[in-house]
C-alpha positions in Angstrom: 22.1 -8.3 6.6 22.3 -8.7 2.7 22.1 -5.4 0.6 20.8 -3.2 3.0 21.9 -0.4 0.9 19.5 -1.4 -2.0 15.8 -1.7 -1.9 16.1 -3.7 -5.0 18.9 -6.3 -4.3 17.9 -6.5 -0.8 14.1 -7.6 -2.1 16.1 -10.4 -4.3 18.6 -11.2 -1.5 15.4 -12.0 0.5 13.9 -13.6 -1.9 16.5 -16.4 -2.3 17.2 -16.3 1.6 13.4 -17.4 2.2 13.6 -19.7 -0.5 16.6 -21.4 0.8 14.7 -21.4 4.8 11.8 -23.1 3.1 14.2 -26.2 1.4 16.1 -26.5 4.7 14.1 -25.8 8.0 16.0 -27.7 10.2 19.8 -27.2 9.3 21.9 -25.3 11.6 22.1 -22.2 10.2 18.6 -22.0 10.4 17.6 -19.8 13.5 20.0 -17.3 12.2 18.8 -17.2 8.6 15.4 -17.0 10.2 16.3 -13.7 12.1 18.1 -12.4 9.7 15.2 -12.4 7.3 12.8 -10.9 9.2 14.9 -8.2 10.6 16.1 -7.1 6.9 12.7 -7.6 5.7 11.4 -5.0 7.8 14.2 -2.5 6.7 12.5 -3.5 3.5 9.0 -2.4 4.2 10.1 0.8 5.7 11.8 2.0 2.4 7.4 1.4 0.8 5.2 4.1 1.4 1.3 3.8 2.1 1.0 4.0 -1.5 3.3 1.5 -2.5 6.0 3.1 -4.1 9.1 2.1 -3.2 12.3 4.4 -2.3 15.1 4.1 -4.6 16.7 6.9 -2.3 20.3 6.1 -1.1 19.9 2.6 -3.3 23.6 1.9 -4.6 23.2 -0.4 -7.8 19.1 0.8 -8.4 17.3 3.9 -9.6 17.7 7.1 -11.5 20.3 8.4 -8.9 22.9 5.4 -9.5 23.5 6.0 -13.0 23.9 2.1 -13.1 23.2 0.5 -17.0 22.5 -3.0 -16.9 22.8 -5.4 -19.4 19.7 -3.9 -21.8 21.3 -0.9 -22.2 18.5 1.0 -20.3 19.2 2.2 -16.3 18.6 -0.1 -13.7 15.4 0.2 -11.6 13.9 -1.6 -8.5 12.2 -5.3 -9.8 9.0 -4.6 -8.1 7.9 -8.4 -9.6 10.4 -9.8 -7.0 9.5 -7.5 -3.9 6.5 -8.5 -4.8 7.4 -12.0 -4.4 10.0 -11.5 -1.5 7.3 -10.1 0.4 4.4 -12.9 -0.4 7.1 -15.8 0.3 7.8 -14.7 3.6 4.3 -14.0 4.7 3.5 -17.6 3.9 6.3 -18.8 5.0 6.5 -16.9 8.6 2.6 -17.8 9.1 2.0 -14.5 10.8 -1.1 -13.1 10.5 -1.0 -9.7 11.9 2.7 -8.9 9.4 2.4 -6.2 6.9 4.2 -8.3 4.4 1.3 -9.1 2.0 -0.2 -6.0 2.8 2.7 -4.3 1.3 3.3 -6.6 -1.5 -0.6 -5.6 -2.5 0.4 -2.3 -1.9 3.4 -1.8 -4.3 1.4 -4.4 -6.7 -1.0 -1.7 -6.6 1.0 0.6 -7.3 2.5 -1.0 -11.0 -0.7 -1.1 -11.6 -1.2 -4.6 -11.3 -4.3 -5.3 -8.9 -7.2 -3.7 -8.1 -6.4 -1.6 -11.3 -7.8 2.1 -11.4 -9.4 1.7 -8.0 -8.9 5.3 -6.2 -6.7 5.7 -3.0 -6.9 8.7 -0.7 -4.0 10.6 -1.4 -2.5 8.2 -3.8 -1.6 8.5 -7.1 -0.1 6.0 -9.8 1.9 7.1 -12.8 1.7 3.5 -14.2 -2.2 3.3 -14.8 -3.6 6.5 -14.9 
């Protein structure tokens, strides 16, 4: 488990955790990093809904609720750009067809605004492009 807690750490924690599979797929620790990722990444998906936004509810260090300033000055928020990535890596990296990760990353990428920009979703709705 890394930041289970956070839906925004936990996306980076993952990130870096895939990252470091991918350089060394035979060590030891291996198996266990394996496991670990894919169990923690699924806590992951369940905190994005159908439309792709993300829950910052509960998040300790991430969202309007924490009160958390980081170094800009400005609140912290959830870095959608790497659960976005966390979520691509590990589809490519687990070479599982039928996972929701890249679903999910298209989802919350859709979400920002960032791909299939101003096409309609039932029951969906996007502050960020409309």
């Amino acid at each position: 488990m890394l930041f289970r807690s956070d839906s925004s750490y936990q996306a980076v924690g993952l990130w870096y955790a895939s990252i470091l599979l991918a350089s060394f797929p035979n060590e030891s620790f291996s198996t266990d990093l394996w496991q670990m990722i894919q169990k923690d990444m699924t806590w992951e998906v369940s905190r994005i809904d159908s439309c792709g936004m993300i829950s910052s509810e509960g998040n300790t260090r991430t969202g309007p609720q924490t009160n958390d300033v980081g170094p800009s000055g400005t609140l912290k928020d959830i870095d959608y750009n790497k659960v976005i990535r966390a979520l691509a890596y590990w589809h490519h990296l687990s070479q599982d067809p039928a996972s929701p990760w890249m679903q999910r990353g298209y989802d919350v990428a859709w979400y920002r605004g960032w791909y299939q920009k101003g096409t309609a979703r039932e029951g969906c709705t996007s502050t960020y492009w409309q």
